[in-house]
GULO-24323 format. One line per field, with one value per residue: residue in three letters; z, x, y of N, C-alpha, C, O, CB in turn; residue number from 1. Coordinates in pm, 1 decimal. Each point is the difference from the previous one (the first is absolute). Glycine has a CB too. Example, Ala and Ser with C-alpha at 12.3 -4.5 7.8 and 13.67 -1.06 7.14 Angstrom:
// GULO-24323
type: [ALA | SER]
n.c3: [780.0 | -196.6]
n.c1: [1319.0 | 154.2]
n.c2: [-569.0 | 222.3]
ca.c3: [0.0 | 6.0]
ca.c1: [-89.0 | 82.0]
ca.c2: [119.0 | 119.0]
c.c3: [0.0 | 73.0]
c.c1: [90.0 | -77.0]
c.c2: [120.0 | 109.0]
o.c3: [66.5 | 16.9]
o.c1: [103.6 | 50.9]
o.c2: [-1.9 | 110.8]
cb.c3: [58.1 | -231.4]
cb.c1: [-292.8 | 67.5]
cb.c2: [-115.4 | -173.6]
seq: [1 | 2]
//
This chain:
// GULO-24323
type: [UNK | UNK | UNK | UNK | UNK | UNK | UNK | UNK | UNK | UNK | UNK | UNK | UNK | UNK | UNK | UNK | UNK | UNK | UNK | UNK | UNK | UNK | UNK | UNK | UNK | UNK | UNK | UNK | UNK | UNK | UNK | UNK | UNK | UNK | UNK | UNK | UNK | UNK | UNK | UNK | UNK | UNK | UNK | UNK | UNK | UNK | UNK | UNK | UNK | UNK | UNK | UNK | UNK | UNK | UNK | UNK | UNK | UNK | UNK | UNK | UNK | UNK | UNK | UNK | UNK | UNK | UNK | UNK | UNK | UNK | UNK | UNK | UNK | UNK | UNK | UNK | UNK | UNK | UNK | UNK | UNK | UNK | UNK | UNK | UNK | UNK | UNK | UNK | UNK | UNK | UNK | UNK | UNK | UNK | UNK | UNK | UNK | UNK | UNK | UNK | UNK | UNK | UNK | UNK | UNK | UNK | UNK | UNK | UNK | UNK | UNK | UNK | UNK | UNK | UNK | UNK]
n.c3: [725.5 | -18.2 | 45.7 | -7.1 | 62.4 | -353.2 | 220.9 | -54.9 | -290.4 | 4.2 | 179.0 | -294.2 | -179.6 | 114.7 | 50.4 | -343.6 | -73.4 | 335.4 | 145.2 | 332.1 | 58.5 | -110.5 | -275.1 | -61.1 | -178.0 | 28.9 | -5.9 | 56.2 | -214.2 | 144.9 | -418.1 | 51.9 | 59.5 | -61.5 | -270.0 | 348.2 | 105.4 | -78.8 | 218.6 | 281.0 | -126.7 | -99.3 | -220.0 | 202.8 | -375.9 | -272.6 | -117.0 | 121.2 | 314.8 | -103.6 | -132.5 | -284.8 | 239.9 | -271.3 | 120.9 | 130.5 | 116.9 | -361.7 | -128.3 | 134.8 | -403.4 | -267.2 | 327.6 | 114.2 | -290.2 | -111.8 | 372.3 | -108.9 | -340.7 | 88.5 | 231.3 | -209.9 | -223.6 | 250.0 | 73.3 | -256.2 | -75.1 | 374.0 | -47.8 | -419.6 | 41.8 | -300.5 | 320.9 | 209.5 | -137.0 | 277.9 | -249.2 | 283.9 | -8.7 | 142.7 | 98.5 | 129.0 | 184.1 | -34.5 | 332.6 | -98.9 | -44.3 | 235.2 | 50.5 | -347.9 | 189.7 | 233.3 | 71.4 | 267.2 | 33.0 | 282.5 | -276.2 | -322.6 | 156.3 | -112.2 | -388.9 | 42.7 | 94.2 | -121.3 | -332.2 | 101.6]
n.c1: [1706.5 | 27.7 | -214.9 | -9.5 | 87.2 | 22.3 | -164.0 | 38.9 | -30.8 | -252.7 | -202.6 | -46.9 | -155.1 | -208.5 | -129.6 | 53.0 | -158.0 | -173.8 | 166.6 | -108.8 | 262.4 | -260.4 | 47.0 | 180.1 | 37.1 | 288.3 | 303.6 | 139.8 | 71.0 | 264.9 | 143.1 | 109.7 | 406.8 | 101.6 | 18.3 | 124.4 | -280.3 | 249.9 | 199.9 | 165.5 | 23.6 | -176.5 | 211.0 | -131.5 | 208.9 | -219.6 | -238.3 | 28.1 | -27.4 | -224.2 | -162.8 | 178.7 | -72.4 | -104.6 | -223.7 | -310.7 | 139.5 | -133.4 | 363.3 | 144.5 | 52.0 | -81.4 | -59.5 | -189.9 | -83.4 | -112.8 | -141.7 | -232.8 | -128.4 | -140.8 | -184.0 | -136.3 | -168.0 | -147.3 | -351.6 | -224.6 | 89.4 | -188.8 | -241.2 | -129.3 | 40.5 | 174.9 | -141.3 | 315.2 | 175.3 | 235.2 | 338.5 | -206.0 | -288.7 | 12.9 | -59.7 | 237.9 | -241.6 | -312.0 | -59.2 | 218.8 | 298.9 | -61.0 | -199.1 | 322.9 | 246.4 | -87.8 | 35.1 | 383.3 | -134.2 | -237.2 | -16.5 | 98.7 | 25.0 | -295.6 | 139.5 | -6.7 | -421.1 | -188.9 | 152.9 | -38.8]
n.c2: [2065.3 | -337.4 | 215.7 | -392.2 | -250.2 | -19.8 | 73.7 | 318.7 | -102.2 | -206.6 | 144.3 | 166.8 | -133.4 | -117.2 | 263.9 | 41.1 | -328.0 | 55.3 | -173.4 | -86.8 | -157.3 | -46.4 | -101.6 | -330.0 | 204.6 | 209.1 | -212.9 | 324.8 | -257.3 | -173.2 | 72.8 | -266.9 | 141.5 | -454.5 | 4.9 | -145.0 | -295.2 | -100.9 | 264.1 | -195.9 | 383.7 | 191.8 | 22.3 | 338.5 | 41.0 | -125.3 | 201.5 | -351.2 | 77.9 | 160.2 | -144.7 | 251.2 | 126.5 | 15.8 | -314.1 | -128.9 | -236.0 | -133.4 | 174.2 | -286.5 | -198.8 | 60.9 | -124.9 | 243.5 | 104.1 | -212.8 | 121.8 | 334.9 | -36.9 | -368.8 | 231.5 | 253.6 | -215.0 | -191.5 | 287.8 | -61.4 | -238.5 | 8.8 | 182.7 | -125.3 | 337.0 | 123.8 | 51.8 | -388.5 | 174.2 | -47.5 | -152.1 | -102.4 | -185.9 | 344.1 | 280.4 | -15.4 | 1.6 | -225.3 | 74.1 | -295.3 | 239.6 | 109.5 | -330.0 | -110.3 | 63.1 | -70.0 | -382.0 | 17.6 | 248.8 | -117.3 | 140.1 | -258.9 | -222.3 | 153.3 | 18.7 | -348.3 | 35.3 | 229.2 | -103.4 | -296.4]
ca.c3: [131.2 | 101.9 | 119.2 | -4.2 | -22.2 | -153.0 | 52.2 | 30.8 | -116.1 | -48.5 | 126.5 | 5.6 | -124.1 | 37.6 | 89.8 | -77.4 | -103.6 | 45.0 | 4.1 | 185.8 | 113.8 | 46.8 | -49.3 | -108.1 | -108.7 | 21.5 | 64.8 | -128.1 | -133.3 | 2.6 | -108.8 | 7.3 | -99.8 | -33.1 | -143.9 | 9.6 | 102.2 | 45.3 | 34.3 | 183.9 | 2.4 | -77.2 | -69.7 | 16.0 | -55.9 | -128.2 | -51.6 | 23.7 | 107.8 | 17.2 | -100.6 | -69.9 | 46.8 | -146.5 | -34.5 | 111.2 | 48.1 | -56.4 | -145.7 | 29.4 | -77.7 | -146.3 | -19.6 | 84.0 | -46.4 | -163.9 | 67.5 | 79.0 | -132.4 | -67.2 | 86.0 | -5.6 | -115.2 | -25.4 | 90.6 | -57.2 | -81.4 | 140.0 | 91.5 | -31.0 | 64.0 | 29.6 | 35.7 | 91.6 | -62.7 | 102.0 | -0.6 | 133.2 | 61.5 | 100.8 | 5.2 | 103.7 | 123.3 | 27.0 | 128.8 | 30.5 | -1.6 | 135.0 | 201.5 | -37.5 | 54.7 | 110.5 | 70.7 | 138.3 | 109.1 | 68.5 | 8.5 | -104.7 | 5.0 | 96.9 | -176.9 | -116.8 | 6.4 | 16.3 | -159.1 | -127.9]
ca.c1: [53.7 | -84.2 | -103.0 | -99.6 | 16.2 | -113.4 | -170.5 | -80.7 | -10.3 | -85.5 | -141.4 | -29.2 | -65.8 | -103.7 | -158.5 | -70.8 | -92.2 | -103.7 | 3.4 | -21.7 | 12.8 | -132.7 | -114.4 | 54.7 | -19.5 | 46.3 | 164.7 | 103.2 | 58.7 | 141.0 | 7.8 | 34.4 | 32.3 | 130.2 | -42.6 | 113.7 | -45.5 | 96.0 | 72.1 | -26.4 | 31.8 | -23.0 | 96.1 | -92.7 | 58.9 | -31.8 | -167.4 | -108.4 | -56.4 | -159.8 | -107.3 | -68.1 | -100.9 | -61.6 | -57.2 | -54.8 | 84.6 | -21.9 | 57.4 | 139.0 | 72.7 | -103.0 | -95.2 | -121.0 | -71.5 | -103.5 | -98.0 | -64.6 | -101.7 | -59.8 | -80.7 | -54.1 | -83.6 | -46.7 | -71.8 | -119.1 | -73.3 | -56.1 | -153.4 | -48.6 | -44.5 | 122.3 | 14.1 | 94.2 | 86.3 | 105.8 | 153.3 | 41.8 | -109.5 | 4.1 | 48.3 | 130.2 | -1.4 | -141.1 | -13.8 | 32.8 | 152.8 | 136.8 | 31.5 | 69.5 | 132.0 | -9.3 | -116.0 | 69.1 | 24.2 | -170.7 | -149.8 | -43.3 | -54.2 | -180.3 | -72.9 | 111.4 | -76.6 | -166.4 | -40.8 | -19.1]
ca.c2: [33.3 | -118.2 | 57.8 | -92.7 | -147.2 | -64.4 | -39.3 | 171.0 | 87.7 | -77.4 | 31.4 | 127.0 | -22.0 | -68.1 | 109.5 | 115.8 | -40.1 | -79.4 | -82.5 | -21.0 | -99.0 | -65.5 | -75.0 | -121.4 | 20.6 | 121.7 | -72.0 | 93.8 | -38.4 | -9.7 | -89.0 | -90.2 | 109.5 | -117.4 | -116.1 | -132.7 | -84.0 | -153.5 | 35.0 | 7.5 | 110.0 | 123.4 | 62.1 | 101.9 | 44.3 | -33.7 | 73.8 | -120.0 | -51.4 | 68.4 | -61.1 | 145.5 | 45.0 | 54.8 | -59.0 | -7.9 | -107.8 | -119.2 | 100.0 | 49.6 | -60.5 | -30.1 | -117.4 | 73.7 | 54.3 | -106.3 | -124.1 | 77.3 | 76.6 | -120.3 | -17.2 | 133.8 | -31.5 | -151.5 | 55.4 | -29.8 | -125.0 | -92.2 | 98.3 | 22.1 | 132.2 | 76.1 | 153.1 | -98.8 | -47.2 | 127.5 | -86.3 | -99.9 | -90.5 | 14.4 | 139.1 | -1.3 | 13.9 | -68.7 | 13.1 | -171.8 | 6.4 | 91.9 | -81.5 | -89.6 | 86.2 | 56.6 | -20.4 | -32.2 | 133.6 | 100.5 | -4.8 | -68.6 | -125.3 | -59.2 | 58.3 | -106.4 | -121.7 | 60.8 | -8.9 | -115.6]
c.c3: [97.3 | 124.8 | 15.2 | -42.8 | -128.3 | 27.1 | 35.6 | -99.6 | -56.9 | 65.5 | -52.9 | -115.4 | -4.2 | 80.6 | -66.6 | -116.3 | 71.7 | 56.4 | 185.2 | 21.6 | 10.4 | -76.1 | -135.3 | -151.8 | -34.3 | 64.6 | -77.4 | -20.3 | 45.8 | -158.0 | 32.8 | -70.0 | -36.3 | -95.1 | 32.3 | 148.7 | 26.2 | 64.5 | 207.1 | 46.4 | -87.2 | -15.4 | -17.2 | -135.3 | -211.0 | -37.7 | -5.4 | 113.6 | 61.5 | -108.6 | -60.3 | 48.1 | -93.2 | -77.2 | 96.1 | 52.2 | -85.2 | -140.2 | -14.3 | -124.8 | -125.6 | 75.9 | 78.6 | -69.7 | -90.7 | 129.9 | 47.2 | -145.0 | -56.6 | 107.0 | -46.4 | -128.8 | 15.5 | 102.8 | -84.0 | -67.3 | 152.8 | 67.6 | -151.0 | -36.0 | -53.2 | 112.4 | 190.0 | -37.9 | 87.3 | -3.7 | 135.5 | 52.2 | 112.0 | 34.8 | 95.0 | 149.0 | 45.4 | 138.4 | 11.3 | -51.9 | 79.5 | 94.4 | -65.3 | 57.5 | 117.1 | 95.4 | 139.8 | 112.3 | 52.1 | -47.5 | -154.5 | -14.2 | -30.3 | -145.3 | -58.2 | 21.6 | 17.1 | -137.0 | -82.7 | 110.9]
c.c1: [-11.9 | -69.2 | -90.6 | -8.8 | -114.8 | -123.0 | -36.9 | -15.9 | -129.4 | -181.7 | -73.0 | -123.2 | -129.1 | -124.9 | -35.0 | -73.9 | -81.7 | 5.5 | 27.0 | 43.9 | -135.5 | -66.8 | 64.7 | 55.8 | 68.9 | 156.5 | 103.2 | 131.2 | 156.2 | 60.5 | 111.6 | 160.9 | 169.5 | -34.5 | 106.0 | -46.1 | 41.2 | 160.0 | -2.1 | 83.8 | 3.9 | 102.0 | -82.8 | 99.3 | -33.0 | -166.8 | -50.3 | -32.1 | -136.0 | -35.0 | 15.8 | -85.1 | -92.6 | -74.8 | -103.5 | 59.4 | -53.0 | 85.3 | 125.0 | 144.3 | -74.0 | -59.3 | -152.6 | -107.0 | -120.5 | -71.5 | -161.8 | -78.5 | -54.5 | -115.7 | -85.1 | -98.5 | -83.8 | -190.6 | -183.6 | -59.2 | -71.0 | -146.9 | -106.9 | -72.8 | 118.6 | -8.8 | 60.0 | 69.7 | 145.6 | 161.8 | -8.3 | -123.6 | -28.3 | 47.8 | 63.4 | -24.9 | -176.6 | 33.1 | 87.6 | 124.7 | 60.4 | -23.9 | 79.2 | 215.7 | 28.3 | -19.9 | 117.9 | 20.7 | -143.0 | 48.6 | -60.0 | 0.0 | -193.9 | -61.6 | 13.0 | -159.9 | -143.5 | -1.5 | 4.1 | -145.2]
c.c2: [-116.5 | 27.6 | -151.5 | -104.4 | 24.4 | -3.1 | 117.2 | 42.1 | -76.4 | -3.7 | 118.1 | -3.8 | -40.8 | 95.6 | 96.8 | -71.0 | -31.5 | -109.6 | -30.3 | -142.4 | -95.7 | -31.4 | -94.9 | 23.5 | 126.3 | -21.4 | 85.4 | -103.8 | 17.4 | -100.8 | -95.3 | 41.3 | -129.8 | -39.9 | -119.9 | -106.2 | -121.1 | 19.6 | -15.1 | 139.9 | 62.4 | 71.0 | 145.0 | 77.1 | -33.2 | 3.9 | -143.6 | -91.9 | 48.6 | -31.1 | 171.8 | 16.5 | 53.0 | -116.7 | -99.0 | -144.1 | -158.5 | 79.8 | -48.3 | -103.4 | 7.0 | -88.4 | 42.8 | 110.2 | -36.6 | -33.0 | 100.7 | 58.7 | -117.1 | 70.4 | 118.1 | -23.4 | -123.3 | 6.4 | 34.5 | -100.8 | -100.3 | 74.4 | 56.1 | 168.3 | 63.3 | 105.9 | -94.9 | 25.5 | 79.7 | -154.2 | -48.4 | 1.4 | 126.5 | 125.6 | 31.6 | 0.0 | 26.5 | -40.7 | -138.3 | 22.5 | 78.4 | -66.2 | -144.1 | -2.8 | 20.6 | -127.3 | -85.6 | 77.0 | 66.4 | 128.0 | -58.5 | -111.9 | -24.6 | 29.3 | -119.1 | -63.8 | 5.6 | 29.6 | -122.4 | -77.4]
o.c3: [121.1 | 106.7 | 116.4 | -118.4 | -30.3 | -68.3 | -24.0 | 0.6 | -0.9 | -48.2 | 6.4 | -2.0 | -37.6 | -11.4 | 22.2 | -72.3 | -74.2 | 50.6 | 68.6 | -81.9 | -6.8 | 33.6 | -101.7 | -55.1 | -101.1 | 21.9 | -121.2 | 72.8 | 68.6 | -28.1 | 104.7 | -120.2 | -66.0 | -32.7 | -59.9 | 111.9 | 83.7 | 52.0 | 89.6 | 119.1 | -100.3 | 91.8 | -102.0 | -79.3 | -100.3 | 66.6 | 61.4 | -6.0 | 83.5 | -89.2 | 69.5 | 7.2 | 37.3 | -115.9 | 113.5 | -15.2 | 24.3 | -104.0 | -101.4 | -16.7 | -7.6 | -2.1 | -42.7 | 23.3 | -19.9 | -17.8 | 3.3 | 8.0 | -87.9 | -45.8 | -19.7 | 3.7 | -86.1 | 0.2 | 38.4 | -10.0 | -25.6 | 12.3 | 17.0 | -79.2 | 63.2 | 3.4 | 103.6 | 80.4 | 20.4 | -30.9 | 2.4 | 0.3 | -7.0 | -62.2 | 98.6 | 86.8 | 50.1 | 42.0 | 57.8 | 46.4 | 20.2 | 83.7 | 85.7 | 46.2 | 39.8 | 116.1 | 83.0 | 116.2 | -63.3 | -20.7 | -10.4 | -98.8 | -56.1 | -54.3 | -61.5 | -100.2 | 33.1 | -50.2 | -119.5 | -40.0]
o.c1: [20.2 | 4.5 | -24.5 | -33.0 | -90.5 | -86.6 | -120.2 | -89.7 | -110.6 | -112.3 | -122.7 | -121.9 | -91.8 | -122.5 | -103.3 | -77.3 | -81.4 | -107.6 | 76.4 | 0.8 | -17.9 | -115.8 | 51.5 | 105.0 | -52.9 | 69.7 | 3.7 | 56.3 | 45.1 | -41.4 | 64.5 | -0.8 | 102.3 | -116.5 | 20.2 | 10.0 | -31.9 | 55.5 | -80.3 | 28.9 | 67.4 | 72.2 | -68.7 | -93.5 | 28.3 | -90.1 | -104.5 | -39.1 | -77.0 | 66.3 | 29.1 | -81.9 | -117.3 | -39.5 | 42.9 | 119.3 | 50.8 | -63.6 | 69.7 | 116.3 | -91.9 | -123.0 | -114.4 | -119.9 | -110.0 | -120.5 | -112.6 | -118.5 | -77.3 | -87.3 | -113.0 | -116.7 | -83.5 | -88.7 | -116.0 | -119.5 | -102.1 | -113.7 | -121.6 | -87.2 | 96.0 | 94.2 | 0.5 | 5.9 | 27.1 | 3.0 | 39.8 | -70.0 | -107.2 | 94.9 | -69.9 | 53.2 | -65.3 | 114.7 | 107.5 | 67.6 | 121.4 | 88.3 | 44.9 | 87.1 | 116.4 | 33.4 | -68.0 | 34.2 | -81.2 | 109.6 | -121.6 | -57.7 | -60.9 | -94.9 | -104.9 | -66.5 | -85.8 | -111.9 | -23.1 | -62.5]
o.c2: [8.8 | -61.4 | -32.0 | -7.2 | 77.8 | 54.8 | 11.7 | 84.4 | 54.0 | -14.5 | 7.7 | 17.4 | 72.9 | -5.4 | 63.1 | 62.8 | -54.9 | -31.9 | 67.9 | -91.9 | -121.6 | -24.9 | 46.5 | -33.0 | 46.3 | 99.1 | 21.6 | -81.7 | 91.7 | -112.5 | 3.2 | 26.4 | 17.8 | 22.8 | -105.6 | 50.2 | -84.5 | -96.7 | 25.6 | 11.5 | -23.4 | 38.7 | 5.3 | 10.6 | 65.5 | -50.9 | -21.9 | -116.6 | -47.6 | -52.9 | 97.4 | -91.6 | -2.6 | 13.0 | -20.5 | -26.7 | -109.5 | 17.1 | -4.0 | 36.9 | 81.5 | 5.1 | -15.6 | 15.2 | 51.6 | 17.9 | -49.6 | 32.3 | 38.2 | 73.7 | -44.8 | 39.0 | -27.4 | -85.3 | -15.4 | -27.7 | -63.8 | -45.4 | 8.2 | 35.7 | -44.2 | 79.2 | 66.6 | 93.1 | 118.4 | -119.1 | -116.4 | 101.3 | 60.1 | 47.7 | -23.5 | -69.2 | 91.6 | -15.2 | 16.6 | -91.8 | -0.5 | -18.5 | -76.2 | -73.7 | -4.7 | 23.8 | -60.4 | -22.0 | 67.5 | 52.2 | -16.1 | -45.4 | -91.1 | -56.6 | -19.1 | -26.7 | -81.9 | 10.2 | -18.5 | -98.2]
cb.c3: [-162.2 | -180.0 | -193.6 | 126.1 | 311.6 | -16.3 | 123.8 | 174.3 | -48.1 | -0.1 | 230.8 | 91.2 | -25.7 | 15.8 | 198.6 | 128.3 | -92.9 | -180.7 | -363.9 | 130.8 | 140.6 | 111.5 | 190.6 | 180.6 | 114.8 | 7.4 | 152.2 | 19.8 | -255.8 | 352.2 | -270.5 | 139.4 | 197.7 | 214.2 | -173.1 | -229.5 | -118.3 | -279.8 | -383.3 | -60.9 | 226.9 | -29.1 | -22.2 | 397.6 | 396.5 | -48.0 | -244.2 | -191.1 | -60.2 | 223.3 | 68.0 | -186.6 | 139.7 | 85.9 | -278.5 | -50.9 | 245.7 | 239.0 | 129.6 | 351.0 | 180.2 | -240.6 | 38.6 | 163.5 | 79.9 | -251.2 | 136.9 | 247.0 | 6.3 | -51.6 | 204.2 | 107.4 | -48.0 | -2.9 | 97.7 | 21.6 | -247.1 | 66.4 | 256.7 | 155.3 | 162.9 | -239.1 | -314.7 | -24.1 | -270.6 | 309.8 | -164.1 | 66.5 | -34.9 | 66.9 | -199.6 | -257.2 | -64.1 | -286.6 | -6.6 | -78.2 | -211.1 | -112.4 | 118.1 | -267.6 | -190.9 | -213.7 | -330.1 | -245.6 | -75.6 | 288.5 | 203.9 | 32.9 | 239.4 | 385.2 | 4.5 | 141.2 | 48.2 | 298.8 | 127.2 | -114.3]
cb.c1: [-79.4 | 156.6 | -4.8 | -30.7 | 163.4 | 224.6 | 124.0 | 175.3 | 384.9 | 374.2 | 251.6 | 380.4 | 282.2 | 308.9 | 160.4 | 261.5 | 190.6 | 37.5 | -27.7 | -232.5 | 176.3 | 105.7 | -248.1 | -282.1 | -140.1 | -332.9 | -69.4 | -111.2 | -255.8 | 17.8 | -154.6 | -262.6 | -246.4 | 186.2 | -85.3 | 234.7 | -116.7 | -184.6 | 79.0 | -25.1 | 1.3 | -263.3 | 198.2 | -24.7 | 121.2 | 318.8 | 132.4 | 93.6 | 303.4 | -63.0 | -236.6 | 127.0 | 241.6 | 244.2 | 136.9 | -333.0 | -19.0 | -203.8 | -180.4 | -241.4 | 199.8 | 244.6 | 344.4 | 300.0 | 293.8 | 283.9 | 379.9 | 295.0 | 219.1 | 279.1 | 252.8 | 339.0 | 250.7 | 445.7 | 403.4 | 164.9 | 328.6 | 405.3 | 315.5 | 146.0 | -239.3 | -42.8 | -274.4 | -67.8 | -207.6 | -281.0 | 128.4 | 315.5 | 192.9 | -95.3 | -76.3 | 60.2 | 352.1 | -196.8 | -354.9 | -289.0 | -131.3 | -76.2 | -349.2 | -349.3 | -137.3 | -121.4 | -198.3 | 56.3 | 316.9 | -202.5 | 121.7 | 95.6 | 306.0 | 53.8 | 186.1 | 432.9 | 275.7 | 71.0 | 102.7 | 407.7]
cb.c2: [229.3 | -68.3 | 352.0 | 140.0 | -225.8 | -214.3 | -238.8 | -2.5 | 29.5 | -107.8 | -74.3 | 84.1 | -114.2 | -201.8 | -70.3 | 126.9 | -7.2 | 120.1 | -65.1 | 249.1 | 303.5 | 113.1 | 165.7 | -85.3 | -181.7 | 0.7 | -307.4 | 380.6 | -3.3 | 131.5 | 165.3 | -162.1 | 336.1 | -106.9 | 305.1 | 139.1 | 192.0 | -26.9 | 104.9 | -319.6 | -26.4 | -30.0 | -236.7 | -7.8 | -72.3 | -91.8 | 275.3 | 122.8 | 8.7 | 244.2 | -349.8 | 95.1 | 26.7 | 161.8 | 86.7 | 189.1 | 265.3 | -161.9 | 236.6 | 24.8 | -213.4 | 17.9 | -177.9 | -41.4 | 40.7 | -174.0 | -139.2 | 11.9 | 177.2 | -333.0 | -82.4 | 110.4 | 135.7 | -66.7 | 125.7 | 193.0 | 48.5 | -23.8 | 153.1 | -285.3 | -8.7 | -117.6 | 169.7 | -246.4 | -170.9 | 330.7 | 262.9 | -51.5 | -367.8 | -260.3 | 78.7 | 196.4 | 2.1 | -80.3 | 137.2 | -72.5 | -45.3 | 266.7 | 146.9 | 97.6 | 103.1 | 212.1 | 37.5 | -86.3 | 4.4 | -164.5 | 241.4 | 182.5 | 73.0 | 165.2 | 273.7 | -30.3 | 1.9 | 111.8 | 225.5 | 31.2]
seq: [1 | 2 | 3 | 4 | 5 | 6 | 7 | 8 | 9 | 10 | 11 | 12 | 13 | 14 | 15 | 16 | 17 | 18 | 19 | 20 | 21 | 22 | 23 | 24 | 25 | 26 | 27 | 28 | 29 | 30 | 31 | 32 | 33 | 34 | 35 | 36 | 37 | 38 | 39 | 40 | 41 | 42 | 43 | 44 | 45 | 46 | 47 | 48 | 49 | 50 | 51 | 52 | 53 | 54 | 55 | 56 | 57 | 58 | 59 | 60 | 61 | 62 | 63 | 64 | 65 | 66 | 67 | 68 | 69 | 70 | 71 | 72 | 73 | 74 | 75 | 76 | 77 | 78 | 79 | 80 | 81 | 82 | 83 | 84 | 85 | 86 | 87 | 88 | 89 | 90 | 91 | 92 | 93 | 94 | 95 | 96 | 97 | 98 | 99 | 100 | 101 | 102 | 103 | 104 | 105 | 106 | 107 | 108 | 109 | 110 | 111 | 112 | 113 | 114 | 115 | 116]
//
């Protein structure tokens, strides 16, 4: 009925999983839903301008995919631990990546520079 813009819907979503404003570690989630980034105009009508969503985002080619499962197996022969062992370094919406994102806009600029 379009009662509700994408970002309201997506907002919505985000507060029923928990996810806040106020706190870094809790930033709500928005996906990544283009695959086309060299185009100077979006062909919204053709499927390969979005990414599969049925897949995560280190998935989204072979080559990304070999590169993200070397990394997933290579985790124990280096730390030694399997119970490290994970495909991405970094977790999306860690406190130093959202004031990373954030850090030109007050009031996250003062976070950007009280976390590093």
């Amino acid at each position: 009925k379009r009662e509700l813009s994408n970002f309201e819907y997506l907002m919505y979503l985000n507060t029923l999983a928990g996810r806040t404003y106020n706190d870094y570690m809790q930033y709500p989630v928005f996906p990544w839903v283009l695959a086309d980034y060299t185009s100077e105009m979006l062909n919204l009508t053709n499927p390969k301008t979005f990414r599969d969503l049925s897949k995560p985002m280190g998935a989204q080619t072979k080559e990304r995919k070999m590169k993200f499962t070397q990394r997933f197996k290579e985790v124990e022969k280096i730390e030694g631990d399997m119970t490290v062992q994970c495909h991405y370094y970094t977790h999306y919406s860690s406190a130093i990546i959202v004031a990373s994102y954030l850090v030109r806009m007050p009031p996250f600029t003062q976070a950007f520079c009280s976390l590093q």
